[in-house]
ROSE-4610 file (N, C-alpha, C; in Angstrom, 1 decimal, always signed):
// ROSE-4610
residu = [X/X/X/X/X/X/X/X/X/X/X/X/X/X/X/X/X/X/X/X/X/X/X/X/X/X/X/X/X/X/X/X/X/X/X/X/X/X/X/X/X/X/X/X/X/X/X/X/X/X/X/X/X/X/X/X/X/X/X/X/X/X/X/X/X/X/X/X/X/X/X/X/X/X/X/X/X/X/X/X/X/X/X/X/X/X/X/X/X/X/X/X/X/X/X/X/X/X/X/X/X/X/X/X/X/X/X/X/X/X/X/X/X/X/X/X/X/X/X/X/X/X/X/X/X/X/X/X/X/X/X/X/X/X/X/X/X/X/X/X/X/X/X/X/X/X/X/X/X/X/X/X/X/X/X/X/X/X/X/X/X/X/X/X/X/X/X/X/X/X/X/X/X/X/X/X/X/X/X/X/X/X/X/X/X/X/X/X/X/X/X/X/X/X/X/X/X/X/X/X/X/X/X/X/X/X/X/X/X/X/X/X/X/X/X/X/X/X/X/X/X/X/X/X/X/X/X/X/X/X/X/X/X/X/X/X/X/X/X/X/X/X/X/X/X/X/X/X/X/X/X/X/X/X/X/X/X/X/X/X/X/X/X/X/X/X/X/X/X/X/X/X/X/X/X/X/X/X/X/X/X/X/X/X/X/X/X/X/X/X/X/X/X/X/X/X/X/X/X/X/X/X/X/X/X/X/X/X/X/X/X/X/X/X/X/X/X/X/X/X/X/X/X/X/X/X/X/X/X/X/X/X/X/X/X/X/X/X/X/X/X/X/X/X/X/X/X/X/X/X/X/X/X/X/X/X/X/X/X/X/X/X/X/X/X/X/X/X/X/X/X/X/X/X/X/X/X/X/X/X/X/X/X/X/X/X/X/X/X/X/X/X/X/X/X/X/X/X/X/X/X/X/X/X/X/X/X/X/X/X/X/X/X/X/X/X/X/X/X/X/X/X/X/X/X/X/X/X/X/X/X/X/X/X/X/X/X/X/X/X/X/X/X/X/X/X/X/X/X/X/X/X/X/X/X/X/X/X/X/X/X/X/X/X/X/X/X/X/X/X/X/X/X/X/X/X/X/X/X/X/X/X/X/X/X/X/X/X/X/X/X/X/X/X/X/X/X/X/X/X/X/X/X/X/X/X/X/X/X/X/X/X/X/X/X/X/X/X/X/X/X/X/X/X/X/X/X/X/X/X/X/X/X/X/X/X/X/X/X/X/X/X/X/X/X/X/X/X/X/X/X/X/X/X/X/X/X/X/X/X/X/X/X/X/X/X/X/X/X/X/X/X/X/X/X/X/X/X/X/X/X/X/X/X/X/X/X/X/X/X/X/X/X/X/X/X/X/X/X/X/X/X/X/X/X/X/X/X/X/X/X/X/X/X/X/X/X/X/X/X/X/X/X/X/X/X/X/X/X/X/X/X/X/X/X/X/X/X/X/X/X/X/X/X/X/X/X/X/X/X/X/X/X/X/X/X/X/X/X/X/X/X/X/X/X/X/X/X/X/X/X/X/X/X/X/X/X/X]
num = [1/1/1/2/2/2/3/3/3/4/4/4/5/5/5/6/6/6/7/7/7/8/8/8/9/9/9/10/10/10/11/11/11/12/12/12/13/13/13/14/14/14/15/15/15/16/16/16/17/17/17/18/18/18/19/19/19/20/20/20/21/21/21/22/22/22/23/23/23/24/24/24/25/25/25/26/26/26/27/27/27/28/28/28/29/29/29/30/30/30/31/31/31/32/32/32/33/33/33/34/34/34/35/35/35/36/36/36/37/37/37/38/38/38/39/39/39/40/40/40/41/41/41/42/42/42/43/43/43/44/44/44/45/45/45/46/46/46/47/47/47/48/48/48/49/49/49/50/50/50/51/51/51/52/52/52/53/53/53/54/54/54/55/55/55/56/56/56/57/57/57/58/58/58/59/59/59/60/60/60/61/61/61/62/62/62/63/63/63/64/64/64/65/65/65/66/66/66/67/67/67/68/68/68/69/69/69/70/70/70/71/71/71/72/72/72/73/73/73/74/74/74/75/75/75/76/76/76/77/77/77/78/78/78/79/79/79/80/80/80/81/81/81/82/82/82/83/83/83/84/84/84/85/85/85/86/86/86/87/87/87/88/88/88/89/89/89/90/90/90/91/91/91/92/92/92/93/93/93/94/94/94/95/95/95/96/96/96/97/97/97/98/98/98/99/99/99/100/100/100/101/101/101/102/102/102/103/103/103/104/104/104/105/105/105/106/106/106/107/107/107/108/108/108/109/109/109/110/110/110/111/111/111/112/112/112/113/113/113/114/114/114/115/115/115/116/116/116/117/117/117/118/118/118/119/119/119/120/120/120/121/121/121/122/122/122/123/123/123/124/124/124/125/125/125/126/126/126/127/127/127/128/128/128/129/129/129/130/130/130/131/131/131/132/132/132/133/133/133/134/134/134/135/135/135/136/136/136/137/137/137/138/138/138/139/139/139/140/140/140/141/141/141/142/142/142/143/143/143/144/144/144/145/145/145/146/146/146/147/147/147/148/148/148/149/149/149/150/150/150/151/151/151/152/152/152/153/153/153/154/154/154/155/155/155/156/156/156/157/157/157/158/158/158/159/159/159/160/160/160/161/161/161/162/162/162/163/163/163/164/164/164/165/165/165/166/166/166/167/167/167/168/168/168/169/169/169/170/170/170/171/171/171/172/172/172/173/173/173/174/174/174/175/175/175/176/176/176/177/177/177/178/178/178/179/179/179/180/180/180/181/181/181/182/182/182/183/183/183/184/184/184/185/185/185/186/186/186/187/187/187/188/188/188/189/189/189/190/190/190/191/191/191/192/192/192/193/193/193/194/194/194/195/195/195/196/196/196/197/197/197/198/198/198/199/199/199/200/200/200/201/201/201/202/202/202/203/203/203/204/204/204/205/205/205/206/206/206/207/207/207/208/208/208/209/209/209/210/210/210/211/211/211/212/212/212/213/213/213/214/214/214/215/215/215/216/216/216/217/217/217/218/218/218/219/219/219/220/220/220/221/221/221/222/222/222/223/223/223/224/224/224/225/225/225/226/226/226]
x = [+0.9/+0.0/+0.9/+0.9/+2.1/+1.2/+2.0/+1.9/+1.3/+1.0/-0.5/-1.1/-1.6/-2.7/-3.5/-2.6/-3.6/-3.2/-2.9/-3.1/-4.1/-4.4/-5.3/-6.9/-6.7/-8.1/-8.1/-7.6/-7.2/-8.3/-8.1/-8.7/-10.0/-10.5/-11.9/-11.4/-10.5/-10.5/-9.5/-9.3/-8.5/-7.7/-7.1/-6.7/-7.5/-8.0/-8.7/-9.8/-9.2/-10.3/-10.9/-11.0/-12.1/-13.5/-14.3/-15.9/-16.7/-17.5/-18.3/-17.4/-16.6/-16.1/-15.5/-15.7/-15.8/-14.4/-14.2/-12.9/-13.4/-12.4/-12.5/-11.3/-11.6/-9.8/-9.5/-10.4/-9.9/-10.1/-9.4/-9.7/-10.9/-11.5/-12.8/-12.4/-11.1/-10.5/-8.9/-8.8/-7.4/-6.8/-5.6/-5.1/-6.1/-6.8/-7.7/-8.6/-9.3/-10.3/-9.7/-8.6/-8.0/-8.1/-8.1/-8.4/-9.2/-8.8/-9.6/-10.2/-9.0/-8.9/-7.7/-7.6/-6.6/-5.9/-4.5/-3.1/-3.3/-3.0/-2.1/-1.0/-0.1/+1.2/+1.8/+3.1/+3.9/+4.5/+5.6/+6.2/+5.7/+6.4/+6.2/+4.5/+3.7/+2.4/+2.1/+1.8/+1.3/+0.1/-0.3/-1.7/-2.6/-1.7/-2.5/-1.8/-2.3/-1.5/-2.8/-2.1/-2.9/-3.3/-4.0/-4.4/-2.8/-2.5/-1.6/+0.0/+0.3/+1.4/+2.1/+3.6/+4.5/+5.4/+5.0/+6.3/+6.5/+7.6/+8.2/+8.4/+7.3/+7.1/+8.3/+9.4/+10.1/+11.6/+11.6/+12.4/+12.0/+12.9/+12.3/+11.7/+10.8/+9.1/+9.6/+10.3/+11.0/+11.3/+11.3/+12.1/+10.7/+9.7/+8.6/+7.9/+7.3/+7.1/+5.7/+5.4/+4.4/+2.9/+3.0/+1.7/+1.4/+2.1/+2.0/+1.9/+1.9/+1.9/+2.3/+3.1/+3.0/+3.8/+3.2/+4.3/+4.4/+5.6/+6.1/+4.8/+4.3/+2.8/+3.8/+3.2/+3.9/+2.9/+2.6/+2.1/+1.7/+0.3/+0.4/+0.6/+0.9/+1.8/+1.7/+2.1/+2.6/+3.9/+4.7/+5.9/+5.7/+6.0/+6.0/+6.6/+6.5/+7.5/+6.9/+7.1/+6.5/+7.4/+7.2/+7.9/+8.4/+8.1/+8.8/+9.6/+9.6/+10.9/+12.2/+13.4/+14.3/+14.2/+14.7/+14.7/+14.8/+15.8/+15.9/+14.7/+14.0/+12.9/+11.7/+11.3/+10.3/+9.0/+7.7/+6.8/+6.3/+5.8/+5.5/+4.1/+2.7/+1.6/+0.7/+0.2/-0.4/-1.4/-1.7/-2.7/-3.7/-4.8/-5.4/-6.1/-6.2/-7.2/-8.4/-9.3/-9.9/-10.9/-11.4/-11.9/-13.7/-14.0/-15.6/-16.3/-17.1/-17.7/-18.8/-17.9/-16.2/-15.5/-13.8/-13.5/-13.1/-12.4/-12.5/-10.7/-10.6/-9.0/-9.6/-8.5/-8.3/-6.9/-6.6/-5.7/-5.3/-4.5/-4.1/-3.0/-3.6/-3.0/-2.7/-1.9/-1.9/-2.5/-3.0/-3.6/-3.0/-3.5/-3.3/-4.3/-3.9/-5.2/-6.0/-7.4/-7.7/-9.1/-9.4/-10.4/-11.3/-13.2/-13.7/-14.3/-14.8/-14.3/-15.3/-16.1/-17.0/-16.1/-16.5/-15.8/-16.6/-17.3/-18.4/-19.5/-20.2/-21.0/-20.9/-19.7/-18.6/-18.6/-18.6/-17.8/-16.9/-15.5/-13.9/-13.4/-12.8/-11.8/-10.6/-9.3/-8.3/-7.4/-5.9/-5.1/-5.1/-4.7/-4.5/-3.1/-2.3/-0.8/-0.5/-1.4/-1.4/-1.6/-2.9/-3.5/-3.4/-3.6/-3.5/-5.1/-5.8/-7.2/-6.8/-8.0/-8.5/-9.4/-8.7/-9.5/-9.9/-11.3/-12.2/-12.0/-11.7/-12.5/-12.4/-13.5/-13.8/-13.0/-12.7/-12.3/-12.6/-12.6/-12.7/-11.4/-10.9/-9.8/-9.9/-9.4/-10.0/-8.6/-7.3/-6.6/-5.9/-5.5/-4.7/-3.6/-2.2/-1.2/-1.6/-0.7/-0.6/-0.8/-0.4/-0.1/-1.6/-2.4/-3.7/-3.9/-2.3/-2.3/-3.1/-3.6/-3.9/-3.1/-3.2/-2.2/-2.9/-4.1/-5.1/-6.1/-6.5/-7.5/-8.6/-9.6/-10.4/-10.9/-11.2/-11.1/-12.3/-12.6/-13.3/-13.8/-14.0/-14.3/-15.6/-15.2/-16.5/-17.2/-17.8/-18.4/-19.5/-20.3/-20.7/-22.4/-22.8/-24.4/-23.5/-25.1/-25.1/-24.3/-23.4/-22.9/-23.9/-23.7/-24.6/-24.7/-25.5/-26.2/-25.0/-24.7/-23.9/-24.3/-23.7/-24.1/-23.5/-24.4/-24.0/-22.4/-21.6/-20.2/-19.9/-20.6/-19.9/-19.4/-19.8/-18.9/-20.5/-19.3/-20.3/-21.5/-22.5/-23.6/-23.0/-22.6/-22.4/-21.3/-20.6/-19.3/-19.5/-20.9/-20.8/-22.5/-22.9/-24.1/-25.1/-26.2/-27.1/-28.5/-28.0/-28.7/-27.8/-27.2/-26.1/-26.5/-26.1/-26.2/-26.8/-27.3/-27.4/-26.3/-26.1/-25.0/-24.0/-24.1/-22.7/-23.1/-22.5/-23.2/-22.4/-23.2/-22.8/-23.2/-22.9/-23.1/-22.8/-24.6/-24.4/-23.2/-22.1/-21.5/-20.2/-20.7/-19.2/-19.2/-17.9/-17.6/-17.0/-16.5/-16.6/-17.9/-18.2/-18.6/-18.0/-18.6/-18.4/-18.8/-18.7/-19.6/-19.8/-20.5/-21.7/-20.8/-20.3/-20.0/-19.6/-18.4/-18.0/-18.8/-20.3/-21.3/-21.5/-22.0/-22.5/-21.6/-20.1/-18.7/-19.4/-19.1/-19.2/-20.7/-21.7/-22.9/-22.7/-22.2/-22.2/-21.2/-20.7/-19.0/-19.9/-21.1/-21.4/-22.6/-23.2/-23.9/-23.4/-21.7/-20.7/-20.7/-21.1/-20.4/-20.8/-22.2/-22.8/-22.4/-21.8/-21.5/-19.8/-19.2/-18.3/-17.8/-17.4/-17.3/-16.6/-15.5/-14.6/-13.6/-13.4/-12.3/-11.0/-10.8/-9.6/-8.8/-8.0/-7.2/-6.1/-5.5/-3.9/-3.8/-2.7/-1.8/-0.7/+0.0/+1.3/+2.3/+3.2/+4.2/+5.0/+6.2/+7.3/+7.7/+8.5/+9.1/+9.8/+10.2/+11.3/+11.2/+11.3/+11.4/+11.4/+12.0/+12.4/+11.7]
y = [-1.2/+0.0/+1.2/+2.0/+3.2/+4.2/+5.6/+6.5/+7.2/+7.5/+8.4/+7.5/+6.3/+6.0/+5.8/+6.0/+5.6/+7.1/+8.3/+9.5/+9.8/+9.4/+9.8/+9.3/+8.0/+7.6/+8.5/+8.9/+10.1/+11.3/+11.6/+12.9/+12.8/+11.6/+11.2/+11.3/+10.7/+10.3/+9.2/+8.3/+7.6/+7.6/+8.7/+10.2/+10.1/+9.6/+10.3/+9.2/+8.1/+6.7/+6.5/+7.5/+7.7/+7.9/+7.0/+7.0/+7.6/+8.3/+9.2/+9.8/+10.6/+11.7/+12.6/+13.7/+15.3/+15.7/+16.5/+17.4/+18.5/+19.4/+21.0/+21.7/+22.4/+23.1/+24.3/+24.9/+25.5/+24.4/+25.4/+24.6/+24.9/+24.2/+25.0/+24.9/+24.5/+24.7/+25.5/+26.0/+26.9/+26.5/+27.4/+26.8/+27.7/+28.4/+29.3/+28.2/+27.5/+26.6/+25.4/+25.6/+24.3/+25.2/+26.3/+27.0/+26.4/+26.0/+25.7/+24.3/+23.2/+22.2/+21.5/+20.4/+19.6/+19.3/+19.7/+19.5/+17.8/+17.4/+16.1/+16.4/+15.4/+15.5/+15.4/+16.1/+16.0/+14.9/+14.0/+13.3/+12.4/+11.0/+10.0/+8.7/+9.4/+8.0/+7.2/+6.5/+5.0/+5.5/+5.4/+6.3/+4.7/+3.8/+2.2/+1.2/-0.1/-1.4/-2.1/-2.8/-3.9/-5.4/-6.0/-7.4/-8.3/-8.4/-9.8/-8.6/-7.6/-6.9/-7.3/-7.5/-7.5/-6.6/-6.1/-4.8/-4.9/-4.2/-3.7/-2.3/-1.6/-0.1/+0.4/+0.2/+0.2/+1.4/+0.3/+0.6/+2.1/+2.9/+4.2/+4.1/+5.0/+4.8/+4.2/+5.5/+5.3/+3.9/+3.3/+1.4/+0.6/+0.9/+0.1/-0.4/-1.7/-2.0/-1.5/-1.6/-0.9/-1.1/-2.5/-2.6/-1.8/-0.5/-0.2/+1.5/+2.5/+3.6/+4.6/+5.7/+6.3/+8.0/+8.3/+9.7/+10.8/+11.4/+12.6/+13.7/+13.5/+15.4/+15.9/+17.6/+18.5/+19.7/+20.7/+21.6/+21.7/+21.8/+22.4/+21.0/+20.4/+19.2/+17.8/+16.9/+15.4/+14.8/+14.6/+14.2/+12.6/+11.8/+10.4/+10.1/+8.7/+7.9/+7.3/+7.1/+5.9/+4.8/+3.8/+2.5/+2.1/+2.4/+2.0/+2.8/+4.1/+5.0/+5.1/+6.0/+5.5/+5.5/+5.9/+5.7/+7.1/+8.0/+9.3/+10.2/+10.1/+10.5/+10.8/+12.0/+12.3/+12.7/+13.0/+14.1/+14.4/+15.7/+16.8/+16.7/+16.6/+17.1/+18.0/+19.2/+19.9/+19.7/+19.9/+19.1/+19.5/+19.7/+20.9/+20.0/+19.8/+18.8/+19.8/+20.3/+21.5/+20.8/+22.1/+21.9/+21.4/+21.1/+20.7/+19.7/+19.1/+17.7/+17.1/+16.1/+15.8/+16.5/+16.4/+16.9/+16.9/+17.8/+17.8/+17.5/+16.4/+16.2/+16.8/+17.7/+18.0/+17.8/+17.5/+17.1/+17.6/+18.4/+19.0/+17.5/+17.7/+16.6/+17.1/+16.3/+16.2/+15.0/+15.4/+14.0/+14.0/+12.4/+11.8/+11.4/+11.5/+11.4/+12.7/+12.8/+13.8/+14.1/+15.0/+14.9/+16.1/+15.5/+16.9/+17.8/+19.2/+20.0/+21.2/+21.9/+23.2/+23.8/+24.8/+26.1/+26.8/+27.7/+28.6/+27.9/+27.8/+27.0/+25.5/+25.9/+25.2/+23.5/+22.4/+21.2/+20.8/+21.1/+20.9/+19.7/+19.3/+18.1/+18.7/+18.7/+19.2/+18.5/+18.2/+17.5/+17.3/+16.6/+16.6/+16.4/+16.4/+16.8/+18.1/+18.8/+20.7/+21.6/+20.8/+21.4/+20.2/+21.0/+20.4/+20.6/+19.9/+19.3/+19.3/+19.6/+19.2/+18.1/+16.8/+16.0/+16.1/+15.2/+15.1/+14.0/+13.9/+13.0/+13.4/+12.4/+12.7/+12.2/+13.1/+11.8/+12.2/+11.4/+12.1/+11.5/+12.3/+11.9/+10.3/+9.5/+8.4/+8.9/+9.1/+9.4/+10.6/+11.0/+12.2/+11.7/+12.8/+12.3/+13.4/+13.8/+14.3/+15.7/+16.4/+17.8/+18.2/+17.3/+17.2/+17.1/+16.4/+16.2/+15.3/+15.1/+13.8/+13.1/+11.7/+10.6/+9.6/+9.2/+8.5/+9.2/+8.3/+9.0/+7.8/+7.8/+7.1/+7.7/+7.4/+8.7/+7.4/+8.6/+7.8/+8.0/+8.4/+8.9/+9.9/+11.1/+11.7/+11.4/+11.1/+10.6/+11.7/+11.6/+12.6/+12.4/+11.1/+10.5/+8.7/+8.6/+7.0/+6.3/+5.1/+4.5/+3.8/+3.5/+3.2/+1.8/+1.1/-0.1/-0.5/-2.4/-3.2/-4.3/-5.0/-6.0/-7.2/-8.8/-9.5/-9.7/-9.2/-9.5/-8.6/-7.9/-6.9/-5.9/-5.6/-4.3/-3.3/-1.6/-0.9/-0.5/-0.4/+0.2/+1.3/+2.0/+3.3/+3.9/+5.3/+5.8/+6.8/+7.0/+7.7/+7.3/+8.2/+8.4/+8.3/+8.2/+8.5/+9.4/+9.2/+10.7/+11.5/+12.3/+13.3/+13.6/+13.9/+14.4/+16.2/+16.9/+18.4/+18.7/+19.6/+20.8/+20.3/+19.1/+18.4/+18.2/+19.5/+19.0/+18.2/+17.1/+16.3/+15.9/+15.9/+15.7/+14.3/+13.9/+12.6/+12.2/+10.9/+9.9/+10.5/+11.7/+11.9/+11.0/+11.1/+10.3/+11.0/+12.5/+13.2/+14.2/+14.8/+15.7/+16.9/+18.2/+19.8/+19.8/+19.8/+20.7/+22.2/+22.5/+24.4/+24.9/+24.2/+25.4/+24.0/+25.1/+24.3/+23.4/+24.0/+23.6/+22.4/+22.1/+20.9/+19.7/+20.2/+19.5/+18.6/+19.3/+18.7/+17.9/+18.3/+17.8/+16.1/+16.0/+15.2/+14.1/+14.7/+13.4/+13.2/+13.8/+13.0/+12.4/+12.1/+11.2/+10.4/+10.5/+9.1/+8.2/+8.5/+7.7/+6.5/+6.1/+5.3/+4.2/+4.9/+3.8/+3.1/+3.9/+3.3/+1.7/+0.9/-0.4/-1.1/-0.7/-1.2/+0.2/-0.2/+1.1/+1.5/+2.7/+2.9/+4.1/+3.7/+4.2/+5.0/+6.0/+6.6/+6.6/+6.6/+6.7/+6.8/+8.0/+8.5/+7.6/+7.3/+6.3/+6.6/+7.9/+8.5/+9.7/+10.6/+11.8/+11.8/+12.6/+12.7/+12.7/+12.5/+12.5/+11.3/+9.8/+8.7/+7.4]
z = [+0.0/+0.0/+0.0/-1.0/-1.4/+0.1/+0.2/+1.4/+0.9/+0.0/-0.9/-1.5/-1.5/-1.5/-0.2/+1.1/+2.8/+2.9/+2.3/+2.7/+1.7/+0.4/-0.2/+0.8/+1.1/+1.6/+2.7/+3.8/+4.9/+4.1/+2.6/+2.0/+1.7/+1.5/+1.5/-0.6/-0.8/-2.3/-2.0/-3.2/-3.4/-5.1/-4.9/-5.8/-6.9/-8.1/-8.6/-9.1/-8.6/-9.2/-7.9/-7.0/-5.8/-6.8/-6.5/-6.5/-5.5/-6.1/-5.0/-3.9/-4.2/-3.1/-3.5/-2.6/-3.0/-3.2/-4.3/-4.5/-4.8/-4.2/-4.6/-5.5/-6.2/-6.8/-6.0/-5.0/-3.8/-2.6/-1.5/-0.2/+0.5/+1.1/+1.8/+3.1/+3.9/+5.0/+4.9/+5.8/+6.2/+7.5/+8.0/+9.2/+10.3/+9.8/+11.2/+11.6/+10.9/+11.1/+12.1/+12.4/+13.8/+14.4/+14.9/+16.3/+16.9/+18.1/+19.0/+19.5/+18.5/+19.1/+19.2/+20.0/+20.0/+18.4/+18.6/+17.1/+17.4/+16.0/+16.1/+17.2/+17.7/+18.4/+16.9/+17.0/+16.2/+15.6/+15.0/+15.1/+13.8/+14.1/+12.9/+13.3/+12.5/+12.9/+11.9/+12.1/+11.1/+10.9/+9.6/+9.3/+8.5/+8.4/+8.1/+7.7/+7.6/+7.5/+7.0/+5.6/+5.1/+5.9/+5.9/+6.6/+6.4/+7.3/+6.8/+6.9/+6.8/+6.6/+7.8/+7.3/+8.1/+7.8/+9.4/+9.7/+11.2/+11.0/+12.2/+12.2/+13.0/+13.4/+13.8/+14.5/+14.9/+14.0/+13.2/+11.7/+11.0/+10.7/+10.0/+8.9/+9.2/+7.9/+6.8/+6.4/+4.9/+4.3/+5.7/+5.0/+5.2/+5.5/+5.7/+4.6/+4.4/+3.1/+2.8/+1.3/+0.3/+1.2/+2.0/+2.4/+3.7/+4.0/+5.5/+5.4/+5.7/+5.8/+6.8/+6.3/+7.6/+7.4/+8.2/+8.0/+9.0/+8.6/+9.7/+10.0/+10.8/+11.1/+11.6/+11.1/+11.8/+11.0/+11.7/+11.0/+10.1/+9.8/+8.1/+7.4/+7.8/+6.8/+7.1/+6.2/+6.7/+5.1/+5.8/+4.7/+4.7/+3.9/+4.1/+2.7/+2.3/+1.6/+0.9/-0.8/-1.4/-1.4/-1.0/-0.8/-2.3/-3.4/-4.7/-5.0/-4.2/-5.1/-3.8/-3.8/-3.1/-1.6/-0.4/+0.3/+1.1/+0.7/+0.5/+0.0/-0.6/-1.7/-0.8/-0.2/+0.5/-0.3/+0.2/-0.4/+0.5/+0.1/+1.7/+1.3/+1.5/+1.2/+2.3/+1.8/+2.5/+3.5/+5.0/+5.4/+6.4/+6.4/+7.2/+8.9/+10.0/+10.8/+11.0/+10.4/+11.1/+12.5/+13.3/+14.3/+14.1/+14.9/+14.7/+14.7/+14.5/+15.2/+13.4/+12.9/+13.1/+12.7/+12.6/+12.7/+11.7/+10.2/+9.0/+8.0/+7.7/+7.7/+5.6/+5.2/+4.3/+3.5/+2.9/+2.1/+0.9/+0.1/-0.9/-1.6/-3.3/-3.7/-5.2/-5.9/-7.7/-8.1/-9.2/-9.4/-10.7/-11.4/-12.8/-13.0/-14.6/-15.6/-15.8/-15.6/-16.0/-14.7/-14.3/-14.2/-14.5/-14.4/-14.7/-13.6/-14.0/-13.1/-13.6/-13.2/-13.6/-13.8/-15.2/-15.7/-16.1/-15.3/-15.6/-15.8/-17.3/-17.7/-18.2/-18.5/-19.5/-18.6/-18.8/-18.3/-19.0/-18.4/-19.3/-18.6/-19.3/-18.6/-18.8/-17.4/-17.2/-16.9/-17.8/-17.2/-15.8/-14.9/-13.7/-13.1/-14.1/-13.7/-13.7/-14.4/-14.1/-13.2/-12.4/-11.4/-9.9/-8.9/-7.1/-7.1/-6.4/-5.8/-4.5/-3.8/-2.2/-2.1/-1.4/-1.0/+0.8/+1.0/+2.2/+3.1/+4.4/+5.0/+6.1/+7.2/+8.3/+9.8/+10.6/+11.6/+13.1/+14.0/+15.5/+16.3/+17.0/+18.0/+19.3/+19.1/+20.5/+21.4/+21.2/+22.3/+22.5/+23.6/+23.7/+24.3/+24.2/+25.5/+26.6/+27.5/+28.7/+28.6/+27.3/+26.8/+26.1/+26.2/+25.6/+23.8/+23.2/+22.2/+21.5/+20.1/+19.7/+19.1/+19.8/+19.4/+18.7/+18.5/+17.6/+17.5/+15.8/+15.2/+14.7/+14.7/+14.0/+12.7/+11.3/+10.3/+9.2/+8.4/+7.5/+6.3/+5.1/+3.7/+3.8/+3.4/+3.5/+1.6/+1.7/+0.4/-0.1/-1.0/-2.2/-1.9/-1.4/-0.9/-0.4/-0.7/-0.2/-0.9/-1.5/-2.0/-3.4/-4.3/-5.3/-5.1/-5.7/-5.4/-6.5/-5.8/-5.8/-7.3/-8.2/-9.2/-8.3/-8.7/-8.4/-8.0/-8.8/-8.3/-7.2/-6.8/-5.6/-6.4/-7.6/-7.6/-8.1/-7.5/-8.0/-9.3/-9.4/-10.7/-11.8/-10.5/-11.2/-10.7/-11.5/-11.0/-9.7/-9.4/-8.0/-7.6/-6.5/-6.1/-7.1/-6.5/-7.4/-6.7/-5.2/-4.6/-3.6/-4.2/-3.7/-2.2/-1.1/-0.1/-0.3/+0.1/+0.0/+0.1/-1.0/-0.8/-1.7/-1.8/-2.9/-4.2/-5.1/-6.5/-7.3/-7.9/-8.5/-10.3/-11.2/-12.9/-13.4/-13.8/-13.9/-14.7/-14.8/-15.2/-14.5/-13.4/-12.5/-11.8/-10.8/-10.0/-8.6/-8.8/-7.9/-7.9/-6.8/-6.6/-5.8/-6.1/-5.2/-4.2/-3.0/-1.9/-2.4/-2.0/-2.2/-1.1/+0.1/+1.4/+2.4/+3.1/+4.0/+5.2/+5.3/+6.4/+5.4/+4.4/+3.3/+3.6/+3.4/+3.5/+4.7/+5.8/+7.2/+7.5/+7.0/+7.0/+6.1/+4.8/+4.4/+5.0/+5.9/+6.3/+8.0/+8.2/+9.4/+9.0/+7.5/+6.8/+6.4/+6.2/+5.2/+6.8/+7.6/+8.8/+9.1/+8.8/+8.2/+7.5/+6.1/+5.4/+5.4/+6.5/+6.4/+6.4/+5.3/+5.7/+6.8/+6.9/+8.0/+8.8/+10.2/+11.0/+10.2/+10.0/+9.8/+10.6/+10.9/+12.6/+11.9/+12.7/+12.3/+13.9/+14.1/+15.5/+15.2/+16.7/+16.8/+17.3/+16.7/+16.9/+17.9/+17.2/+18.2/+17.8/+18.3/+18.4/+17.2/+16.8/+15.6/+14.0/+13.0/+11.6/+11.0/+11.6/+10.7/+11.7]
């Protein structure tokens, strides 16, 4: 599991072949919007681990294998490692926890391929190696340390509506919703949707809560960069 694809799911996308979940080409969070609650603690956290992965947390991120995740928080930010390129080879991506119930994890990203995107009246499709996107998801704090930091997170996809109905094989109908949540505009044969306003954002990610299939946890490991 590469470290942007368990930071993309963290964004409420799974970069751009996320089905039903909201991107913005602005941000609809900033660093004012964490006023007033508990920071991540700083340091290096495991943000996920595949079934069956063997690792040793122990060992600096950067050497951890593809199926595991993790990265340096700190401000503003989370750096981490893709396990197929060197070892040295960081990427920094922008990262917002805003305050509020839940609590709103935003993600600045590049994407590939292409996606589409309102231009006035206009529906254009725009490289996506050109332009950075904001992805969504939701999360609430389960621990603190002593300093009243957060050291775990429970987190989960803020999504666009309900999940679309399933074909005998288990896979999805369609490329997204088919009844959008309020506030999230969506164009049939998308697969992302807009939120209208940051209140919609937050309204719809304590309606994804629901459908989440299974827990997915981040926690703070230890102090330092590696």
């Amino acid at each position: 599991m590469r470290f942007l694809s368990i930071l993309a799911a963290m964004a409420g996308m799974v970069l751009l072949a996320a089905c039903n979940a909201p991107v913005t080409k602005t941000p609809l969070f900033n660093a004012a919007d964490e006023a007033g609650a508990p920071r991540l603690r700083p340091g290096v956290w495991q943000l996920g681990q595949e079934e069956g992965c063997q690792l040793d947390p122990s060992k600096p991120f950067n050497e951890w294998p593809e199926c595991a995740g993790a990265g340096v928080v700190s401000p503003g930010q989370i750096v981490g490692h893709d396990a197929k390129k060197p070892k040295d080879e960081l990427e920094t991506t922008p990262f917002i926890f805003a305050a509020g119930d839940p609590r709103i994890i935003q993600v600045k990203f590049k994407t590939e391929g292409a996606v589409s995107m309102d231009a006035g009246d206009q529906h254009s499709s725009t490289p996506t190696n050109e332009i950075w996107l904001y992805g969504y998801a939701a999360g609430r704090p389960t621990k603190t340390d002593a300093q009243g930091q957060v050291t775990a997170v429970t987190y989960w996809l803020v999504l666009c509506g309900p999940p679309p109905p399933r074909n005998r094989n288990g896979a999805d109908t369609a490329f997204g919703t088919l009844h959008p949540f309020a506030g999230m505009k969506m164009k049939p044969g998308d697969a992302a949707c807009e939120p209208q306003s940051p209140a919609a954002l937050r309204a719809a990610a304590r309606a994804s809560e629901r459908y989440r299939e299974h827990p997915m946890e981040a926690h703070w490991l230890r102090d330092g960069n590696r």
